[in-house]
TITI-961906 format. One record per residue (C-alpha): residue number from 1; x, y, z. Coordinates in nm, 2 decimals, always signed. Layout:
+-----+--------+--------+--------+
| pos |      x |      y |      z |
+-----+--------+--------+--------+
| NUM |      X |      Y |      Z |
...
+-----+--------+--------+--------+
This chain:
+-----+--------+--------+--------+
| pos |      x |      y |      z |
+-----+--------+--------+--------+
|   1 |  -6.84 |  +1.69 |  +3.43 |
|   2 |  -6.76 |  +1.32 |  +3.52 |
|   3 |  -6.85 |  +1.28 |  +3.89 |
|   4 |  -6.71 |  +0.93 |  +3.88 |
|   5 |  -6.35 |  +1.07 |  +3.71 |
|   6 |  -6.38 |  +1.36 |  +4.00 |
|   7 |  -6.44 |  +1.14 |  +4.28 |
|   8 |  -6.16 |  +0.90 |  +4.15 |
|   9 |  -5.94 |  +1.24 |  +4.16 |
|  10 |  -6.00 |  +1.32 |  +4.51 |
|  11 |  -6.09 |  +0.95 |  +4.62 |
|  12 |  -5.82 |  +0.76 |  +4.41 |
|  13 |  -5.90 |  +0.46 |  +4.22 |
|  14 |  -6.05 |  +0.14 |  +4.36 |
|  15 |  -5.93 |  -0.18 |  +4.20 |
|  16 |  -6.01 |  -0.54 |  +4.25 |
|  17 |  -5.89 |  -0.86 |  +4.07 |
|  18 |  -6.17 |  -1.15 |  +4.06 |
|  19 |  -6.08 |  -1.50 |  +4.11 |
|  20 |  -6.30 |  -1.62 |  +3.79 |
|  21 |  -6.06 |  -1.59 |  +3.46 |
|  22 |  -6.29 |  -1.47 |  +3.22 |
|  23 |  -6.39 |  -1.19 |  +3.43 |
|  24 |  -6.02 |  -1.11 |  +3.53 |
|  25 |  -5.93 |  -1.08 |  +3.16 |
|  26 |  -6.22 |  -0.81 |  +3.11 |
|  27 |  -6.05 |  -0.61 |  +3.41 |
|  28 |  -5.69 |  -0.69 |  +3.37 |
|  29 |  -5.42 |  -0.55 |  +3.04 |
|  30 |  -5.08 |  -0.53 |  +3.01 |
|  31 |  -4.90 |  -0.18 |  +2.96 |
|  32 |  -4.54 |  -0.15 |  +2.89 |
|  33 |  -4.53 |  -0.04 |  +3.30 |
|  34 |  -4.66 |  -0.35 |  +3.40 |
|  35 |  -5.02 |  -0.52 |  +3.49 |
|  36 |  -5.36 |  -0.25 |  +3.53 |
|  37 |  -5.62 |  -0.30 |  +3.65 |
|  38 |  -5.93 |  -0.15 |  +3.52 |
|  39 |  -6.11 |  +0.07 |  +3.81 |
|  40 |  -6.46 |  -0.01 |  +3.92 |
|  41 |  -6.55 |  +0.37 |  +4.01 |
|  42 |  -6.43 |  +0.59 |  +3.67 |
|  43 |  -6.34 |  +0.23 |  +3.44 |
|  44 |  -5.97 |  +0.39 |  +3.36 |
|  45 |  -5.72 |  +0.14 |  +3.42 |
|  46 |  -5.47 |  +0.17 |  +3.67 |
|  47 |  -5.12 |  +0.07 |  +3.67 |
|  48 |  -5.01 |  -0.15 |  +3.96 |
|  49 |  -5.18 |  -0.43 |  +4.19 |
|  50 |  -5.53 |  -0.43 |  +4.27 |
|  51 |  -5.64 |  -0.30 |  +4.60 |
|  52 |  -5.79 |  -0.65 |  +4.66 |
|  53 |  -5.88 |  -1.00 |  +4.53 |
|  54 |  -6.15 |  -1.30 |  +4.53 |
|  55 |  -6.49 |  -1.39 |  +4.39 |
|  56 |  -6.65 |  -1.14 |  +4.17 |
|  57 |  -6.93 |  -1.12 |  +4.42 |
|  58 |  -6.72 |  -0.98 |  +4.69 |
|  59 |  -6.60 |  -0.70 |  +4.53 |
|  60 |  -6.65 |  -0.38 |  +4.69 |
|  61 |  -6.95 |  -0.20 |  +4.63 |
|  62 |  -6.83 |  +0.11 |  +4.49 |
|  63 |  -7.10 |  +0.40 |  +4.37 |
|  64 |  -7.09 |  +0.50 |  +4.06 |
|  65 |  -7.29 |  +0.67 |  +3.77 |
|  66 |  -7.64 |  +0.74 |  +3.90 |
|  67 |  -7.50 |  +0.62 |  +4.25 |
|  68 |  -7.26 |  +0.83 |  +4.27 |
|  69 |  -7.44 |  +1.11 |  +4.21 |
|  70 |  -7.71 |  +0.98 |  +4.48 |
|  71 |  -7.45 |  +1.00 |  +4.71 |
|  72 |  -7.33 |  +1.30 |  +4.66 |
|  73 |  -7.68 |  +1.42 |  +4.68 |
|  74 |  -7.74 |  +1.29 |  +5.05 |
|  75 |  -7.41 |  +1.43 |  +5.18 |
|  76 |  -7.51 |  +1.81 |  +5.11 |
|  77 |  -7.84 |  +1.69 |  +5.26 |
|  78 |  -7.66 |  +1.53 |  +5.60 |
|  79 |  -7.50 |  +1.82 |  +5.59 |
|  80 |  -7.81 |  +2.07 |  +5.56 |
|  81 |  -7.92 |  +1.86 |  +5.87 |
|  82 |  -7.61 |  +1.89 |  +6.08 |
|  83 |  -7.63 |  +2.27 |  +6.05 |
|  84 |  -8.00 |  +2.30 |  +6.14 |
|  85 |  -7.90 |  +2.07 |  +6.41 |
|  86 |  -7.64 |  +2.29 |  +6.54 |
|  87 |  -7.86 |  +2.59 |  +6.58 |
|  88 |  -8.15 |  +2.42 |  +6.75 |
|  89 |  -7.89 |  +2.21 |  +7.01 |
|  90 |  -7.80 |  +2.63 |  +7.04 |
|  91 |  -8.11 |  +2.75 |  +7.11 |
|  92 |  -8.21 |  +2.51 |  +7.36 |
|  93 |  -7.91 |  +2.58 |  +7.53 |
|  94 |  -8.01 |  +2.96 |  +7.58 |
|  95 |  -8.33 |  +2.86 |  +7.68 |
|  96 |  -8.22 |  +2.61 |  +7.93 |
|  97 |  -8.03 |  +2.90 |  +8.07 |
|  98 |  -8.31 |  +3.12 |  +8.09 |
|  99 |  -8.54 |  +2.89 |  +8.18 |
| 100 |  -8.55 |  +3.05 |  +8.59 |
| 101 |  -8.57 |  +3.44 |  +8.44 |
| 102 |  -8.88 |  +3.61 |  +8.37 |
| 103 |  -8.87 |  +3.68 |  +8.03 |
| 104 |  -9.04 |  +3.61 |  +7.68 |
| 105 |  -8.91 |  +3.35 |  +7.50 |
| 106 |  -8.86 |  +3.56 |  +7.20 |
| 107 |  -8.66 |  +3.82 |  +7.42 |
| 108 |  -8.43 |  +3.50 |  +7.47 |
| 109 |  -8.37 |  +3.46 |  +7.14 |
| 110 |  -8.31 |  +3.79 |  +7.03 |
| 111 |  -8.09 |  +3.88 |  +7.30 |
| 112 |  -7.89 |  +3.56 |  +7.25 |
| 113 |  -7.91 |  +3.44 |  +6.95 |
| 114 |  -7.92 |  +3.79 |  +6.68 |
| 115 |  -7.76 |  +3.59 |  +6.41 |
| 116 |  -8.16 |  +3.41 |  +6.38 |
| 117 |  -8.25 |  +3.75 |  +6.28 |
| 118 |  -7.98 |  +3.83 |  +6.04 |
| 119 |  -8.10 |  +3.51 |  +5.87 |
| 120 |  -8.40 |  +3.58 |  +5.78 |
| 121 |  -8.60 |  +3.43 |  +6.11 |
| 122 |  -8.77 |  +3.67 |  +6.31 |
| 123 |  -8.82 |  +3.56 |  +6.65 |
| 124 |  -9.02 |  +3.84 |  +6.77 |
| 125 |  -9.26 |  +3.78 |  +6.43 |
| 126 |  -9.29 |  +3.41 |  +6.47 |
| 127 |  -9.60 |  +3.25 |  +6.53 |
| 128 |  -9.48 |  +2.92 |  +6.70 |
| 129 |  -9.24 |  +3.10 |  +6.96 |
| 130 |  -9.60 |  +3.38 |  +7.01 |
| 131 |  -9.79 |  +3.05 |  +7.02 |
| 132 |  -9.54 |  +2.91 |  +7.30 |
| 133 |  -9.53 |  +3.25 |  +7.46 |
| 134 |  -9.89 |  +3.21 |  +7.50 |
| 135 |  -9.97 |  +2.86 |  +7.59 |
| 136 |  -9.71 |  +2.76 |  +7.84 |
| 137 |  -9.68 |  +3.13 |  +8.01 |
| 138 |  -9.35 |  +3.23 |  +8.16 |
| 139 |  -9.27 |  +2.97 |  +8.40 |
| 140 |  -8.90 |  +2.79 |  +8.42 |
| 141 |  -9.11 |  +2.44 |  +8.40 |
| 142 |  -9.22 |  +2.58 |  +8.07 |
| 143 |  -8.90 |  +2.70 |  +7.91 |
| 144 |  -8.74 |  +2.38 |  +8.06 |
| 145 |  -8.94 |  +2.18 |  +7.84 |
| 146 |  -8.91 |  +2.41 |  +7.57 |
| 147 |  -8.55 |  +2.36 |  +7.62 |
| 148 |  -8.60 |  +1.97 |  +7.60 |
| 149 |  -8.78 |  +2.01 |  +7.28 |
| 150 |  -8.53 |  +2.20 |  +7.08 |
| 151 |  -8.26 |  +1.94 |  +7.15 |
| 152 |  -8.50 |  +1.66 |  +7.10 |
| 153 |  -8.54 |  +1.83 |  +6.77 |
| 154 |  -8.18 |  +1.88 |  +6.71 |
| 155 |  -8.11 |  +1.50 |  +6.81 |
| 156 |  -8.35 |  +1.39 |  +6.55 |
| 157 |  -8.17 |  +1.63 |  +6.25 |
| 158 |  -7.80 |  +1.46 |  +6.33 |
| 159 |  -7.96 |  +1.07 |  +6.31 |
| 160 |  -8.11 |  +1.20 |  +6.02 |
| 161 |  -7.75 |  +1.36 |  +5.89 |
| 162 |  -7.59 |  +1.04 |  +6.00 |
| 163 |  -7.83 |  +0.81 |  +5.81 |
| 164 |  -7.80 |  +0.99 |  +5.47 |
| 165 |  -7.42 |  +1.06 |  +5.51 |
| 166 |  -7.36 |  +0.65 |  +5.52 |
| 167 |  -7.62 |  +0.57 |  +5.27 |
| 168 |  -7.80 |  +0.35 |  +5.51 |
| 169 |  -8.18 |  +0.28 |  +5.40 |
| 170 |  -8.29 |  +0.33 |  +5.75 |
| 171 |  -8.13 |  +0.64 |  +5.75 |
| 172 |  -8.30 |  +0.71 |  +5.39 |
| 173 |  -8.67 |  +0.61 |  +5.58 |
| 174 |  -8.58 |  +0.82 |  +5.89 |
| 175 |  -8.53 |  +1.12 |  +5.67 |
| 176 |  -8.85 |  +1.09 |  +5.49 |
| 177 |  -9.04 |  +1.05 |  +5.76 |
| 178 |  -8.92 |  +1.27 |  +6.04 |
| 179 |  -8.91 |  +1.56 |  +5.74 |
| 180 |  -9.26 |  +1.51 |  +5.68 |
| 181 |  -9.38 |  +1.48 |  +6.05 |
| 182 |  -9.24 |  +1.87 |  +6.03 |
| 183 |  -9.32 |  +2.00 |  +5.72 |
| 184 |  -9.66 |  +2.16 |  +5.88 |
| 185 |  -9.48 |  +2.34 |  +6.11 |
| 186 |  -9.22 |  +2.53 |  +5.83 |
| 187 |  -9.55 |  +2.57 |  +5.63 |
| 188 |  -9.72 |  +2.77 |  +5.89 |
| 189 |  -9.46 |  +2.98 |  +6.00 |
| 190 |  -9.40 |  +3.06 |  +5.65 |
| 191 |  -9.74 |  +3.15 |  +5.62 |
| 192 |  -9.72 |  +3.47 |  +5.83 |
| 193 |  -9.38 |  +3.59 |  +5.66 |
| 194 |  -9.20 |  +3.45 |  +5.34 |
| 195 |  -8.84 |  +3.51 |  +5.36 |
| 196 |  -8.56 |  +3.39 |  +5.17 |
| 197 |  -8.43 |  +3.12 |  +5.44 |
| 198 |  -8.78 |  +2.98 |  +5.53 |
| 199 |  -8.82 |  +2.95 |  +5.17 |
| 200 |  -8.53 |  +2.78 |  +5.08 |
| 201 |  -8.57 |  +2.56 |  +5.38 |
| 202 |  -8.92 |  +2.48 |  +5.33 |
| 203 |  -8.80 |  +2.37 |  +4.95 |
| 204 |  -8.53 |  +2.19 |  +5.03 |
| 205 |  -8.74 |  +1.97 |  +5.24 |
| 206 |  -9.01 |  +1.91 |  +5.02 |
| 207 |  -8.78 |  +1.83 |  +4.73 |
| 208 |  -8.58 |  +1.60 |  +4.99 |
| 209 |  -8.91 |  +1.38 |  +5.05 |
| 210 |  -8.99 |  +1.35 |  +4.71 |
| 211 |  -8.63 |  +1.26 |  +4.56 |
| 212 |  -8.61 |  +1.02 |  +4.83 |
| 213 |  -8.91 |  +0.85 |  +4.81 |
| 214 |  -8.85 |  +0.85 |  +4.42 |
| 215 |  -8.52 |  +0.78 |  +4.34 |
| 216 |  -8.48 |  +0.51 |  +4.68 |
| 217 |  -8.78 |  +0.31 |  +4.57 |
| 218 |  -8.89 |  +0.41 |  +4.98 |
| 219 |  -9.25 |  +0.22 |  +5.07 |
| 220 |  -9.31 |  -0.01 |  +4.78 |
| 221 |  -9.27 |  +0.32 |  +4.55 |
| 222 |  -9.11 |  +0.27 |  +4.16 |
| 223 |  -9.04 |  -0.08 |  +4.21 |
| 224 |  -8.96 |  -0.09 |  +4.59 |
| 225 |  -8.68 |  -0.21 |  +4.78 |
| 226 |  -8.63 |  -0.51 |  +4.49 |
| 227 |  -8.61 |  -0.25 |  +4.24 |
| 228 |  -8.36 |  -0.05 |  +4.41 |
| 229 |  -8.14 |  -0.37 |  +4.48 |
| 230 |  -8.12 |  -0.47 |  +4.08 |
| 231 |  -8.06 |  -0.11 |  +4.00 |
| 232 |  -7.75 |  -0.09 |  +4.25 |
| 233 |  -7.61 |  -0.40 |  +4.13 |
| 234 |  -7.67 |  -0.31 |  +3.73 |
| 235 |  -7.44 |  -0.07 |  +3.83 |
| 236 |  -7.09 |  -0.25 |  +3.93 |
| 237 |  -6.87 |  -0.34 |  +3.61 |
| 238 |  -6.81 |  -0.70 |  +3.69 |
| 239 |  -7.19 |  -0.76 |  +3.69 |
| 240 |  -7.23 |  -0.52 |  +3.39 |
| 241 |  -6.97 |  -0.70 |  +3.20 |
| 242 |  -7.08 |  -1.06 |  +3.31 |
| 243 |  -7.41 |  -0.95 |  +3.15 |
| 244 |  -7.24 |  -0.85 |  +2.83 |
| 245 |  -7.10 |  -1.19 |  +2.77 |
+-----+--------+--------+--------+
C-alpha cells in the first residue's frame, strides 16, 4: 500500500509551481484538460493551478515516503498518550473527591473506576497504589497529593501527544525522555502480575524510545540532528529532481 497515494486520497494533492524555469518544466505538462502540476506528496500530476507559487525553497514541506510514514507513526503514538492521559486526569479526579473519606486508595479506584479492572489493571493487586496505601497513610493531605500527582502525570502524557502529533523535535525529545523517566515504574508493577495491557503498554513504550531515538537522529544518535535535516530535505521532489540534473 502507497501511504503517500492514501494520504493524497484523504488529504488531496498539494501542488506548487517554482519560480526557476528548469524546475517548473520538471513539475509542470500539458494534458488535453489544461496545465498539471505534478504533486509533491504521491508525484501524480494534477490537473488545474497549483496550490501555490515562488522559489523552490519555499515550497511547502510536505512528508512523504519514509516521512510520511514517520508521521503516521507519531499520530497513533499522540494518540496512545491522549488516552492514557484521559484515564489518569480521571483518576485524580476520584481521588481528589475522596481525598476527605477514610478509605484505601485502592477502594477508591475500584469503587470508581471498575473499568481499570476490566482492563487488565488490578488496583487491589498493585504494588504502587499498596506502596501509597502504606507510605502516606489515609490522610486527605495524602490523597490530595496523590490527586496532584495523577494530573501532573496526565499533563505530561497530552504535551507529549501534542509534541508528536505536530512533528515538533521538542515534542520528539519530550517523549523520549519523559517515557524513560517512567519506564521503572511500568517495569515493576509488571513485575508482580503480567497482563495483557501492562504488557502491551510496557512494549509500546520501549519500542517508542527506541524508534525515536533511532529513526529522529535524538542526542547526536545516527547522524544527529544534521543527519536528520539532509534526510528530510532528500525527500521533497524539487530538491530530489534538482539533484538529478
Amino acid at each position: 500500500m502507497d501511504l503517500s497515494v492514501l494520504s493524497c486520497g484523504l488529504r488531496g494533492h498539494v501542488t506548487y509551481a517554482p519560480d526557476e524555469t528548469h524546475l517548473r518544466e520538471r513539475v509542470r505538462t500539458d494534458t488535453p484538460e489544461g496545465e498539471a502540476w505534478r504533486c509533491l506528496r504521491c508525484d501524480d500530476f494534477v490537473v488545474g493551478d497549483p496550490h501555490g507559487s515562488g522559489p523552490a525553497g519555499h515550497a511547502p514541506s510536505v512528508p512523504r515516503g519514509r516521512a510520511l510514514r514517520d508521521e503516521l507513526i507519531m499520530r497513533f503514538l499522540a494518540v496512545e498518550r491522549v488516552l492514557r492521559g484521559l484515564v489518569f486526569v480521571a483518576a485524580g479526579v476520584v481521588v481528589w473527591q475522596f481525598r476527605d473519606s477514610r478509605v484505601h486508595l485502592r477502594e477508591v479506584f475500584q469503587e470508581k473506576l471498575p473499568v481499570l479492572s476490566q482492563l487488565g489493571f488490578n488496583v487491589g493487586e498493585s504494588k504502587i497504589v499498596h506502596t501509597v496505601d502504606r507510605a502516606l497513610g489515609l490522610s486527605g493531605t495524602a490523597l490530595m497529593w496523590i490527586a496532584v500527582a495523577l494530573v501532573a502525570y496526565a499533563a505530561i502524557e497530552l504535551i507529549e501527544a501534542v509534541g508528536l502529533w505536530l512533528g515538533h523535535r521538542w515534542g520528539e525529545y519530550f517523549a523520549v525522555i519523559a517515557t524513560s523517566a517512567f519506564l521503572p515504574l511500568e517495569i515493576y508493577e509488571i513485575s508482580e502480575k503480567v497482563t495483557v495491557l501492562r504488557a502491551g503498554a510496557l512494549l509500546i513504550n520501549i519500542a517508542a524510545v527506541v524508534w525515536l531515538v533511532w529513526s529522529k537522529r535524538l542526542f547526536g544518535v545516527n547522524g544527529g540532528a544534521a543527519a536528520y535535516r539532509a534526510e528530510r530535505e532528500s525527500e521533497s521532489v524539487l530538491t530530489v529532481r534538482r539533484a538529478g540534473e
